[in-house]
N, C-alpha and C positions, 0 to 999 in steps of 0.2 A: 535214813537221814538224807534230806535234800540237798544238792548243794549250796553256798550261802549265794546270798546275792551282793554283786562287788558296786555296793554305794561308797560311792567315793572312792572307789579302788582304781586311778589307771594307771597303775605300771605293771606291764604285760608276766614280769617277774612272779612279782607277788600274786598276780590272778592264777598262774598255772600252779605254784607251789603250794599253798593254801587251798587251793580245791575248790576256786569258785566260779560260780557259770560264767563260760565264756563262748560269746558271739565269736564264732571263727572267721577273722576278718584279712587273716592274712594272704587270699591272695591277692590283696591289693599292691603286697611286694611283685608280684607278678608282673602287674599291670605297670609297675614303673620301671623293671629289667627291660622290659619289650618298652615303655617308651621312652628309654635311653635320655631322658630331658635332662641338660647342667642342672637348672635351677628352675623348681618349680613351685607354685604358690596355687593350697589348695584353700577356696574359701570356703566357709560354711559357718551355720550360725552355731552359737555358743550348747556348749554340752551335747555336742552332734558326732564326739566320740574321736577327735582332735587328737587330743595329747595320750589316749590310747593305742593308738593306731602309731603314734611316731614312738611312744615305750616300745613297741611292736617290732618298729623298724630297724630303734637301736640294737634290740635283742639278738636282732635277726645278723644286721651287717657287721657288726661291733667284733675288731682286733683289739681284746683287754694287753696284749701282750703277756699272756698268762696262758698255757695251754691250757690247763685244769678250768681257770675260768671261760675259757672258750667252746670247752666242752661242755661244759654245765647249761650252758648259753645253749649250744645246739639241741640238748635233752629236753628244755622246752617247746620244745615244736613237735615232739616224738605225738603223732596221731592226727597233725593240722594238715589241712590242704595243699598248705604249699609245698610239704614234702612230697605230695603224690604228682609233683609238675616235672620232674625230671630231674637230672645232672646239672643241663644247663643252670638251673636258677640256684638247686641244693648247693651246687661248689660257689656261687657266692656266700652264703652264711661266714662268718666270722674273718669277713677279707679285711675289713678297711677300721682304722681308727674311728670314732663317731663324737661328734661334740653338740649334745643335745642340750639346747636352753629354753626356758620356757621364760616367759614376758610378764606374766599372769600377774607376779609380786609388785609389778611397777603402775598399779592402778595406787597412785598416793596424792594426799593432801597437794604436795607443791612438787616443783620441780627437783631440786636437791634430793629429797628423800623417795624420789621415785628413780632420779638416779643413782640413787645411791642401792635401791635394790636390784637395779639392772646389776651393777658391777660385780654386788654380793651374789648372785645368780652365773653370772660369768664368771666369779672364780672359785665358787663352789665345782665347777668345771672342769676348771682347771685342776682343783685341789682332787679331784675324781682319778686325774691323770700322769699324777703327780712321780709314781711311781715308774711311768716308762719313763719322764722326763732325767730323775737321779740315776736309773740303769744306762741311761744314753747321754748324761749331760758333756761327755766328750766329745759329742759332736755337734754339740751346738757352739756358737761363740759366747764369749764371756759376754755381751750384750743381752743377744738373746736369752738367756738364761737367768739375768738379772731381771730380765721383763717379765719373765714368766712366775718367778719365784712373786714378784710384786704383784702380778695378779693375782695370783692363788691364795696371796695371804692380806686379799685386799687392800694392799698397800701402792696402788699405783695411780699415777692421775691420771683425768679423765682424758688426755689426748693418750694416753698410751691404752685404754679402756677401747676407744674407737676404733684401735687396731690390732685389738684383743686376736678374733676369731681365723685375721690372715696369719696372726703370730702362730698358732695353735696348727693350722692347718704346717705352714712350713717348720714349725719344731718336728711335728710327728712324721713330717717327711724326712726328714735328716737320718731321725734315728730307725725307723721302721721302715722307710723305703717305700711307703704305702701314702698314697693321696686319700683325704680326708671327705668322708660324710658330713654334712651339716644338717641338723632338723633345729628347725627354731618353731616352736609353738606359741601363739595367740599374739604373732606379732605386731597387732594392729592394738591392741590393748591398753599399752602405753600415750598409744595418739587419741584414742577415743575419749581417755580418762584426761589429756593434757588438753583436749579441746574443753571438754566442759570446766574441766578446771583454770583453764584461762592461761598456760603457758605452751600452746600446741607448735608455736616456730619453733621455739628451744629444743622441744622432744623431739619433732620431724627433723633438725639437723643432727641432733644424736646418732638417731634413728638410720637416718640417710648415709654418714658417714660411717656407722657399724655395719650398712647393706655392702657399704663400696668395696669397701678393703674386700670383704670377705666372701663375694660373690660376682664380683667381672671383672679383674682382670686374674685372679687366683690362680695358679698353673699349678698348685696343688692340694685343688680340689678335685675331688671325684665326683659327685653330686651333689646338691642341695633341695630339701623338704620345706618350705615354709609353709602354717595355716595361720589364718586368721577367718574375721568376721567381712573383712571387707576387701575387697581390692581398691585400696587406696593408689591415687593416680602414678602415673612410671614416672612423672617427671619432678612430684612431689619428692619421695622417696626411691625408686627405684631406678634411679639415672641410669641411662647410658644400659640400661640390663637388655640389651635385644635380645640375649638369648632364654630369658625367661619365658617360661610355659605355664600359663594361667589356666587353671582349673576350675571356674564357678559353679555353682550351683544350676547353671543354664546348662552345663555340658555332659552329653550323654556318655563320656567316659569314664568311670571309675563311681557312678552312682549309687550304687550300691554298698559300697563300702563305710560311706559316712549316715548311721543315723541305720536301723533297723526295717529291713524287709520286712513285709506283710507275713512269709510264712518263715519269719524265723521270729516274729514276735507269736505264732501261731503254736509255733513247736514252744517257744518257754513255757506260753500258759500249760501245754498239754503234759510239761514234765512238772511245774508245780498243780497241778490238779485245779485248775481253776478258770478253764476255757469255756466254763458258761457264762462268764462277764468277758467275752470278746465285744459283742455290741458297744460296750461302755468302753472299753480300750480305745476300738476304734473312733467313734463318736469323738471322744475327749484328745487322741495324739495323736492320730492319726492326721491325712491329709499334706501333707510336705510332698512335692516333686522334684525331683533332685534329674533333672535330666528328664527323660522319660518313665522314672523309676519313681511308684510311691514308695514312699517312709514314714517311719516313726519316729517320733520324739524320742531317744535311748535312754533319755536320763528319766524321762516321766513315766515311759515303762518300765522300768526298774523301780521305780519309789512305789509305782500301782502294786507289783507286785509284790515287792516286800511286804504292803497293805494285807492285798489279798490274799496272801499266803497265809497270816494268822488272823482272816476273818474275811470269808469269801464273798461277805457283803457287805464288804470297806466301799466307802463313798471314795469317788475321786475326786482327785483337790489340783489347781493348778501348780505344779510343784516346780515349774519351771521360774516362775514369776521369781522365786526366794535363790534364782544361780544367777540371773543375767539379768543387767543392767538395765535398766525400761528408761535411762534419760533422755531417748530418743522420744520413744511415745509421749513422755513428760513434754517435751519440745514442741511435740506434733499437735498436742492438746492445747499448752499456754499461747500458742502463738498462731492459731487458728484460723482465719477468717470466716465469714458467713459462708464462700461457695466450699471452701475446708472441712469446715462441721456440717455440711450436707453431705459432702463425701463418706465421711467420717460414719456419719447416721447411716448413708447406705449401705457400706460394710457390713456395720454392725446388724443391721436387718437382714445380712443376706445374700446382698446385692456382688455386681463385681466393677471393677475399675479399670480402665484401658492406661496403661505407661508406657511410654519410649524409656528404653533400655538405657541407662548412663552409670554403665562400670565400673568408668574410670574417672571416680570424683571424689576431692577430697572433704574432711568434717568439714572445711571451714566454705564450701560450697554449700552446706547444707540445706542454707537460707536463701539462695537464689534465686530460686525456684520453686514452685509444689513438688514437680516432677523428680525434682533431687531426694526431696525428704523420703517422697513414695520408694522410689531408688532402694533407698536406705532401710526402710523398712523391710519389703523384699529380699534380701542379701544379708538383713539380720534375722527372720524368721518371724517376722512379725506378719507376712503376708506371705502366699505362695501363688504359685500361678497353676492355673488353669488350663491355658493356653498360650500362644504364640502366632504371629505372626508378621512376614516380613512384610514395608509399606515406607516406599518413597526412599529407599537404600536404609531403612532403619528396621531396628528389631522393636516390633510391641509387645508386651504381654500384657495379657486377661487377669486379674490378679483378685485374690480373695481373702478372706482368715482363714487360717487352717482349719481350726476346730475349734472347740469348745474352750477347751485349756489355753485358747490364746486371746479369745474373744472374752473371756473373763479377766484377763490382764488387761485389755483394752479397759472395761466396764472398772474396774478398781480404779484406775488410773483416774479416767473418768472423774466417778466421785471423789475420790482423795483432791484433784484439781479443783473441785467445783465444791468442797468444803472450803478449800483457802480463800477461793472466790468469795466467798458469802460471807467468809471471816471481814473482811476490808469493807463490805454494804453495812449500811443503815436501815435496819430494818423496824425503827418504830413507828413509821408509817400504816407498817402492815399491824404492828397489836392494837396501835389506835383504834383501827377498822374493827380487828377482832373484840377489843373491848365496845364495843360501841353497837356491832352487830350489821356492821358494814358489809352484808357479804359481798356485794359486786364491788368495794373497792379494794377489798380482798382479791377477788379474781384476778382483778386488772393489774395491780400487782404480780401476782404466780404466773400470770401471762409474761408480763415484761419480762420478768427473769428465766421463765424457759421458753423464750426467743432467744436469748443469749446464750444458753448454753448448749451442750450435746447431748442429745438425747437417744439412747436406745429401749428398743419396744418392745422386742424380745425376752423379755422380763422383768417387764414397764411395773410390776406392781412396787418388787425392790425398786428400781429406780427414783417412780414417784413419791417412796416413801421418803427412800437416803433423803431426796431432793427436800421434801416439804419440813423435817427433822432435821435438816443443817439450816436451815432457813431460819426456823422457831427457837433454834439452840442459841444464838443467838444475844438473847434480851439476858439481860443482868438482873432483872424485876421477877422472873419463871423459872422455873424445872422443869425441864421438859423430858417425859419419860414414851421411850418408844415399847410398844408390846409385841410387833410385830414378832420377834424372834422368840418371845413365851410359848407363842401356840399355847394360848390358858384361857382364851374365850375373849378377853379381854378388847376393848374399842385397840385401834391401830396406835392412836397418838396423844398422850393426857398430858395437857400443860398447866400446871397450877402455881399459884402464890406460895411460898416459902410460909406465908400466914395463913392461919384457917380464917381468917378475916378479909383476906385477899377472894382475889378473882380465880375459877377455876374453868379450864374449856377440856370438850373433848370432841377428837377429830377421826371421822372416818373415812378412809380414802376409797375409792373405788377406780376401774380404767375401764370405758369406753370401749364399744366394737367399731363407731364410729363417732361421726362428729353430731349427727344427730340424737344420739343415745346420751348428751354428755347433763341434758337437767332431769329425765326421768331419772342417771344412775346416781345424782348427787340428790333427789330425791329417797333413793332408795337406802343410801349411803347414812342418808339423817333417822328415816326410819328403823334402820340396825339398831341406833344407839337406844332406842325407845323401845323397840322390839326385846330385846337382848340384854334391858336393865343396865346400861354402862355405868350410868352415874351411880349407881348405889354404894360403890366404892366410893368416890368420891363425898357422898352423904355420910356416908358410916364413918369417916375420917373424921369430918364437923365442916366441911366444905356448904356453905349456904349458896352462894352466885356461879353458879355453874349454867354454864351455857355450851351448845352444843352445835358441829359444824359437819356437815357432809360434804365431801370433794371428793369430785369425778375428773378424770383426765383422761382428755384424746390428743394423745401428738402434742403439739405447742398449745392448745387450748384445755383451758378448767373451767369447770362451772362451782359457784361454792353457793349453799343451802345453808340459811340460819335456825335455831332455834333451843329452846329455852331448857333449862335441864330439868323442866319437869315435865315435858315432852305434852 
């Protein structure tokens, strides 16, 4: 028996006890003993292995005030890396109390209920800890003690909430003697969701004033772990923190740790038997640079191989698209301009893009600039870089799609954008034409509206099909049935009258190698349908007026061919 694969599993507990594959990711504890930072903020894009890695750290650092529990805590490491690092790093295990929160819950409708799952989170926490607190409530003050018991039983208000995590760090100092760990996971989650949502001042001063307390001027803290998606600006949120230590995805330290090595996605295939779909691995999640370091997508290689595991010629699917938030992309598409959507297109064909580097910005800079949005994309995973370099005291990068699996998230977006589009047109212009046998007023129309929109060519045939089929979907008067996805012989696109007395067309798409090829291929496109018998469906129904339409597409240009359905 294999062992399982932990979809959905990150708490570092439950993967070792349960017996399931685990990526050995801990000597990234290593890496933070040696770089001794107060507070440090690691970014990286979503399901890149975050809230794994700090389960990891609480397991690792975490004083339960429990011996028994503390040993059980150290048996999970019995065979990992970081035991073979020495004294030095092994005699921290089980030093310091740890107060691990994760943000994730606070992606909600409104403000209220998105604070309200911050506090439930904070004092689930609390309620975790509850027990050194009553072993030691003699040496807290009758204050303190009141505060704590109100958090843990969520009964405290929100200004006593803001000063949650410094209460926690000096409770556990009183009774334990020991200065506090903090890991806060997908810290930035709350502001993402409160930007789109439209209450992001409110979140950002929450936010702000649960960093203060509890990470500069703290005297008893020991360290602090934050990840998110973004490095949202210092002055926004992290006032006053100079001694924070910023980790991006630009920095050649600790690369490796977030997101899947080449040969440790190598080595999974080879223990689940199924490393003759490496090409498609890589192809599809590959491509991410984290420093100097390539990566994998973690969460899409695990969903691949659960695939592959019970069928070693499982297609791959973008499985990323259904965990992380695309409102960005949403953004980058509705609010476009023409030099945008040429960008936009070259990506998608390929190509790559030159950006000055900007950090340190916040959501509500998004709009400022191209350059932000790009930014943002980058730093959430939506682009990676290629390259770098430095130019007039600034940092550039080269930037591209990763892969497949993200370039397809682009392409849905894409259409799903460009269906709502077409929802809001008027398009009885175009049936008139179609009923009438208009084909060049036809064209001229298909033209106007893919100048308008974004186009990719890379797999121009879906494209121009969604496109001409949201278009036709349209008319309240038709049915419009697509056959593309039959694969059953059948013409591409048959739009008919509800009545057999009505009007019937059938449409056949073709794409161009160039702009020259576009009225031979919509010639050719009409001859399939006569070739190939399309209409007889449509005859055998009781369909009488059927007429028939060939379309070829190059780039922004169509060419459209009329004729009659008796060819």
């Amino acid at each position: 028996m294999k062992k399982p694969l932990p979809i959905g599993v990150d708490n570092f507990e439950k993967i070792v006890k349960d017996g399931y594959y685990y990526v050995d990711k801990t000597m990234l504890i290593k890496g933070l003993l040696d770089l001794k930072g107060e507070v440090n903020l690691f970014t990286r894009p979503r399901r890149f292995g975050k809230t794994l890695n700090l389960s990891t750290l609480r397991y690792f650092f975490e004083d339960t005030g429990d011996k028994k529990a503390n040993e059980r805590n150290k048996s999970l490491f019995h065979g990992m890396k970081i035991m073979e690092t020495g004294e030095n790093y092994t005699s921290q295990m089980g030093m310091y109390p740890v107060f691990e929160l994760t943000l994730k819950s606070a992606k909600q409708e409104d403000y209220d209920i998105a604070l309200y799952m911050i506090q439930n989170a904070v004092g689930m926490e609390f309620e975790r800890h509850r027990a050194v607190i009553e072993r030691g409530k003699e040496y807290l003050s009758s204050r303190e003690y009141e505060q704590y018991t109100a958090i843990a039983e969520a009964k405290a208000e929100e200004k006593t909430v803001r000063n949650s995590l410094q209460l926690f760090c000096q409770c556990m100092y009183k009774i334990m003697g020991k200065k506090t760990v903090i890991l806060i996971d997908e810290y930035d989650v709350p502001l993402e969701n409160a930007y789109f949502r439209g209450f992001y001042d409110k979140m950002a001063d929450f936010i702000r004033s649960l960093f203060e307390a509890a990470l500069k001027t703290n005297q008893h803290l020991q360290f602090a772990i934050i990840t998110g998606c973004l490095r949202i600006s210092k002055e926004s949120i992290f006032t006053g923190l100079n001694h924070m230590n910023i980790i991006s995805v630009l920095d050649k330290k600790y690369s490796e740790h977030f997101g899947f090595t080449e040969q440790e996605v190598l080595q999974m295939m080879s223990y689940y038997e199924v490393e003759t779909r490496f090409p498609t691995m890589k192809e599809w999640y590959d491509g991410y640079l984290f420093g100097n370091t390539e990566v994998y997508n973690p969460w899409s290689v695990i969903k691949f191989l659960y695939d592959l595991h019970s069928d070693v010629d499982a297609y791959p699917h973008p499985y990323w698209i259904n965990t992380s938030s695309n409102d960005i992309i949403r953004e980058l598409v509705a609010r476009a301009g023409r030099e945008m959507k040429g960008h936009i297109e070259m990506l998608l064909g390929g190509g790559t893009l030159d950006i000055q580097v900007h950090e340190e910005v916040t959501y509500g800079d998004m709009h400022i600039n191209e350059e932000n949005l790009w930014n943002f994309l980058y730093f959430t995973g939506y682009l990676t870089k290629e390259s770098e370099y430095f130019k007039e005291s600034s940092i550039f990068l080269r930037v591209r799609i990763p892969n497949i699996e993200v370039k397809t998230i682009y392409q849905n977006t894409i259409l799903n954008w460009m269906r709502d589009v077409i929802k809001k047109e008027d398009f009885r212009d175009l049936y008139h034409a179609m009923e009438e046998g208009n084909s060049q007023k036809m064209a001229d129309i298909l033209n106007g509206q893919l100048f308008c929109t974004i186009s990719f060519y890379d797999s121009a045939e879906n494209f121009y099909h969604g496109f001409l089929t949201g278009i036709l979907s349209q008319s309240e008067n038709y049915l419009v049935k697509s056959n593309r996805e039959s694969g059953n012989g059948r013409s591409d696109i048959m739009v008919k009258s509800p009545s057999l007395r009505g009007r019937a067309f059938i449409l056949e798409v073709k794409v161009s190698d160039s702009i020259d090829d576009l009225e031979k291929d919509a010639r050719k496109a009409l001859q399939q349908i006569y070739d190939r018998k399309y209409a007889e469906e449509l005859w055998e129904e009781g369909y009488r007026r059927i007429d028939c339409y060939g379309i070829s597409f190059f780039r922004k240009d169509c060419e459209v061919w009329f004729g009659s359905g008796q060819g």
